[in-house]
Each structure stands twice: as C-alpha cells, then as structure tokens.
C-alpha positions in Angstrom: 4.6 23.1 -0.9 1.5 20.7 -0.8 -0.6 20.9 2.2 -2.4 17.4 3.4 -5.7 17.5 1.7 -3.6 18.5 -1.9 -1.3 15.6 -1.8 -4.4 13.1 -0.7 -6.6 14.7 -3.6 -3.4 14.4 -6.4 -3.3 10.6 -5.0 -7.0 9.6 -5.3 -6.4 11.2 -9.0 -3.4 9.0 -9.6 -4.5 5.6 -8.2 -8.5 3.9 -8.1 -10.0 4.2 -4.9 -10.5 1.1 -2.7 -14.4 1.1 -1.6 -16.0 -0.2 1.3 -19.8 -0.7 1.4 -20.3 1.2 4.6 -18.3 4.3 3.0 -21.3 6.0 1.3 -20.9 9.8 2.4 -20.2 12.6 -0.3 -17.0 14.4 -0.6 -17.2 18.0 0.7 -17.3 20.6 -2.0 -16.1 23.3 0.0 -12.7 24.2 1.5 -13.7 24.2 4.9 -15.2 20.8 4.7 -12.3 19.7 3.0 -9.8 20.7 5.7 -12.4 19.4 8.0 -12.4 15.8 6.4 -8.7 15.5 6.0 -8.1 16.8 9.7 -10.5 14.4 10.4 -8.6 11.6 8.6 -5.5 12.9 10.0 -6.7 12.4 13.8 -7.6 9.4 12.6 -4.2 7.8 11.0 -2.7 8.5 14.8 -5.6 6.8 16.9 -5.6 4.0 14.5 -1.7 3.5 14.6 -1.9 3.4 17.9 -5.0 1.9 19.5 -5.4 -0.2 16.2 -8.9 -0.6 14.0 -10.3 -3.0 16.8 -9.2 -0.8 20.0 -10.0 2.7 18.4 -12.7 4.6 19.4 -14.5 7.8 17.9 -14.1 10.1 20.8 -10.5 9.5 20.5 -10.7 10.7 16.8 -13.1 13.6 17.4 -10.8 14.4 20.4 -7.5 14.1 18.7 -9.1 16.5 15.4 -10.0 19.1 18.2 -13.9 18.3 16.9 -17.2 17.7 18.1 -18.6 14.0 17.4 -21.6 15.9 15.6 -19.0 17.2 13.2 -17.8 13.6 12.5 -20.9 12.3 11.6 -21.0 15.3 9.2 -17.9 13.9 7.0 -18.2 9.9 8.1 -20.7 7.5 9.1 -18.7 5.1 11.6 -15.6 4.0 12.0 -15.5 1.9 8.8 -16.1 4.7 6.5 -13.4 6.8 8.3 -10.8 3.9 7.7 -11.9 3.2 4.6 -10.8 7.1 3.9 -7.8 6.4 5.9 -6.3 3.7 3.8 -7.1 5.3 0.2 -5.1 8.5 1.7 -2.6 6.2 2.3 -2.6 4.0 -0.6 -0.8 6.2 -3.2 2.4 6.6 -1.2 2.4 2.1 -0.7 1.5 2.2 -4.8 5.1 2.6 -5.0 7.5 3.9 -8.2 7.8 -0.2 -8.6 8.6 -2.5 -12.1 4.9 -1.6 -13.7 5.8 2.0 -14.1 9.4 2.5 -15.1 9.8 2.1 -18.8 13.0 3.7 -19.5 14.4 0.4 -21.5 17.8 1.7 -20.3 17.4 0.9 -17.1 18.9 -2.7 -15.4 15.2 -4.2 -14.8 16.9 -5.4 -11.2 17.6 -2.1 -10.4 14.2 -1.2 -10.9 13.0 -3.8 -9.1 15.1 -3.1 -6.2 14.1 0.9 -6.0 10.6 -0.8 -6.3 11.0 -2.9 -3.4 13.3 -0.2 -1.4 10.1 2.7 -1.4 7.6 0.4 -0.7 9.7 -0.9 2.3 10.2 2.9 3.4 6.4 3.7 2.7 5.9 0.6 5.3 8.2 2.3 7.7 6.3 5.4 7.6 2.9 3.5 8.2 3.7 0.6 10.2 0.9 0.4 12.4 -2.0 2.0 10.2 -1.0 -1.6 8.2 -0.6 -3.7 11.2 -4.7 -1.4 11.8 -5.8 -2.6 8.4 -4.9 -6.2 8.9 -7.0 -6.4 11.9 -10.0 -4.7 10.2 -9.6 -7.6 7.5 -9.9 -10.1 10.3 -13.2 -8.9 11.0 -15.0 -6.9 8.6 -15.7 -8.3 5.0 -15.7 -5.2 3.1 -12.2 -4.0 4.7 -10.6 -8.1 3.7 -11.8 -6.8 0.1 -10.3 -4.1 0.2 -7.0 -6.0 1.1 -7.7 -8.2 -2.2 -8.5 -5.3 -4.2 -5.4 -3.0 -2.8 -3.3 -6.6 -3.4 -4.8 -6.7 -7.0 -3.5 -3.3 -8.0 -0.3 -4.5 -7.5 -0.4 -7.7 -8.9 -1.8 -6.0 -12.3 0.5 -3.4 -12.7 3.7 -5.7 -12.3 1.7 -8.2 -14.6 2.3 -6.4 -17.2 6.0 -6.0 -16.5 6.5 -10.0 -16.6 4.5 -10.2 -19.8 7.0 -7.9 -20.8 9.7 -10.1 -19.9 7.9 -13.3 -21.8 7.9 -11.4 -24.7 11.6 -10.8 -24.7 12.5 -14.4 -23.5 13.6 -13.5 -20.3 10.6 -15.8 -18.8 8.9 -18.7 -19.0 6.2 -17.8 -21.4 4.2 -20.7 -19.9 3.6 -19.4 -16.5 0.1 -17.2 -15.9 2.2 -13.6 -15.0 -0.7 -12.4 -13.4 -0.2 -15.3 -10.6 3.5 -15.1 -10.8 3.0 -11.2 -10.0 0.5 -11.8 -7.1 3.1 -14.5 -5.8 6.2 -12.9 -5.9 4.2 -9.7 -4.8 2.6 -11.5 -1.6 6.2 -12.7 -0.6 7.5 -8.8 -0.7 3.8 -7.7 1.5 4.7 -10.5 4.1 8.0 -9.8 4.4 7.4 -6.6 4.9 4.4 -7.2 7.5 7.3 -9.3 9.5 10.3 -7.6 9.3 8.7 -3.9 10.2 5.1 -4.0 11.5 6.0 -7.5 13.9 9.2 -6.7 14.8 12.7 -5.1 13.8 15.1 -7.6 14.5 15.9 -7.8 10.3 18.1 -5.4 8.7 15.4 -3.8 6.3 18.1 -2.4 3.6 19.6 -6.3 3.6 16.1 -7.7 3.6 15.7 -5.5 0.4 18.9 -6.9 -1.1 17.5 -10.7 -0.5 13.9 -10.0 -2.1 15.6 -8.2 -5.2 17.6 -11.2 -5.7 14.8 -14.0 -5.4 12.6 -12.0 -7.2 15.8 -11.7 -9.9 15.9 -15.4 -10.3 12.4 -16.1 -10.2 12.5 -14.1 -13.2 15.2 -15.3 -15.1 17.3 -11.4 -14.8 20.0 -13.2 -12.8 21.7 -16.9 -13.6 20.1 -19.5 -12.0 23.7 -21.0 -11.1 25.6 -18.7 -8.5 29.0 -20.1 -9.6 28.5 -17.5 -12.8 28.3 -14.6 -10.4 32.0 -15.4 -9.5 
C-alpha cells in the first residue's frame, strides 16, 4: 500500500503544480526530509481545516507534526508556502476521473458525467474545510486567488476538450466558445459544492448530484430539451 508522501509524489506526477510566489523552497532529496515535509504538510491539512488559512498559526503546525519551528523553516518559508504545498497534495484527488479523461466511446457520456460529478463531490467531502481554508486565503492573498484561477482553469481545459468533442459530433452548438461553456457549467458544479458541503448539509449530496448531471445533460444537448419525451 502507498504511504502519504508516495501517493502526494504519484499526484504532482499526474497533475501541474499550482505555484504561489512565496513558495520558493527546494524539495528535499532525501527520505528523511521527505517524511519530514509531508508530516509537515500533514499537520498542516488538520490546523488548516480547522482554525482555517486566516486563524492558523505555525506553532499549531509545528506542534501538531511533533516538530521544532526551526525544522519548519527547514522545508517552508511561512505559512503561504506551507498551503501552497497543502493544496497541490490535495489537488490530484479534486482533479477528479471526470468527462476530459474517459474515452471509452461506449460509455453513456451522462453517465460519465455523473461519476465525474459524484468523485469530485466525495473528494469535497473528504476536504471540506481545507476548501472552505483555501477560499479564505483567496480573499486575501493574490498569489493564493491565482491559484484558485489556475486550479479552476485545469478544469475548465480538460472538459473543453470533451465539449469540442461533442460539437464535432453535433451534439452541441458548434457556435458556443467550449472553453467558456466548460468554465461555466464547471463554476456551477464548484459552487454547488462550496454550498451544499463546506456551508452547510441541509442538501442531499447524492440528489444534488442527480440535478447537476441533468442540467449539465441539457446544457449539452445529451438529454431532450422537452421533458414530455422522457415519459
């Protein structure tokens, strides 16, 4: 099985990493300093969950790694670099199986799209409050609100390419941009999610799947624009 720093290095591999000016610190080399960093980020993804990017405080990451501050500023410079790290170890689990890398022409492209939407809501679940963090840190630090366009843009490219797809079978208007059909349909999905799991969790998340599958079916052109023909 995979240990922390495994998974986290396979995911970096997989996926761009999102940068932030004030991350400028080179990776560790060794294996120690690599279990050092991830610990590190690990402490971190619980005092950030739960004091949030404006209430957290170092001492509260050194204390929950079990490390000195000296040892911190050994891996990470403040506490922008060290959620900088935090939200690229997370970013490959959000970067979801979704419509931009299932090609299998066999499959029902809603059903895709519904998986799609059904792991990234799940991946939400799992880090609720790390995304409820990183909103904050967009409020207030410029390099962490580009990071939210950049980690926004990875999305919106890969499932692009998808809706081109679909224009070049006729499934969709051909006259749209996709790449601002992507980031809109995309946006509604991210919100939805921000609402129905990091704000509160009076919405049924497995329905709330079942709705945004359907709009996102029609905005498309997969599913009749008349719901008489579904009877």
């Amino acid at each position: 099985m995979e240990d922390a720093q495994s998974i986290s290095d396979r995911r970096h591999q997989e996926e761009p990493l999102l940068r932030h000016p004030a991350a400028t610190e080179e990776l560790p080399t060794s294996e120690r300093g690599k279990r050092t960093r991830q610990a590190l980020i690990e402490a971190a993804k619980v005092v950030f969950a739960r004091d949030g990017y404006i209430g957290a405080r170092l001492t509260d990451i050194t204390a929950e790694a079990g490390v000195s501050t000296g040892t911190f500023y050994t891996y990470f410079g403040s506490k922008e670099s060290i959620m900088a790290a935090v939200v690229n170890d997370v970013m490959g689990d959000m970067m979801h199986p979704g419509v931009g890398r299932r090609r299998d022409e066999d499959l029902d492209p809603l059903e895709v799209i519904r998986e799609g939407h059904r792991a990234y809501m799940r991946a939400y679940e799992r880090y609720a409050g790390l995304m409820v963090a990183f909103e904050q840190a967009a409020t207030v630090d410029p390099g962490f609100a580009e990071m939210r366009v950049a980690r926004g843009d990875l999305f919106g490219r890969r499932n692009a390419r998808r809706i081109q797809e679909f224009q070049e079978q006729g499934l969709f208007n051909d006259a749209l941009d996709p790449w601002l059909v992507a980031l809109a349909l995309n946006s509604m999905v991210s919100r939805m999610a921000y609402r129905a799991i990091a704000l509160g969790n009076d919405i049924d998340v497995d329905h709330l799947v079942d709705v945004l599958t359907e709009l996102w079916g029609r905005a498309l052109g997969l599913i009749d624009a008349d719901p008489q023909d579904a009877d």
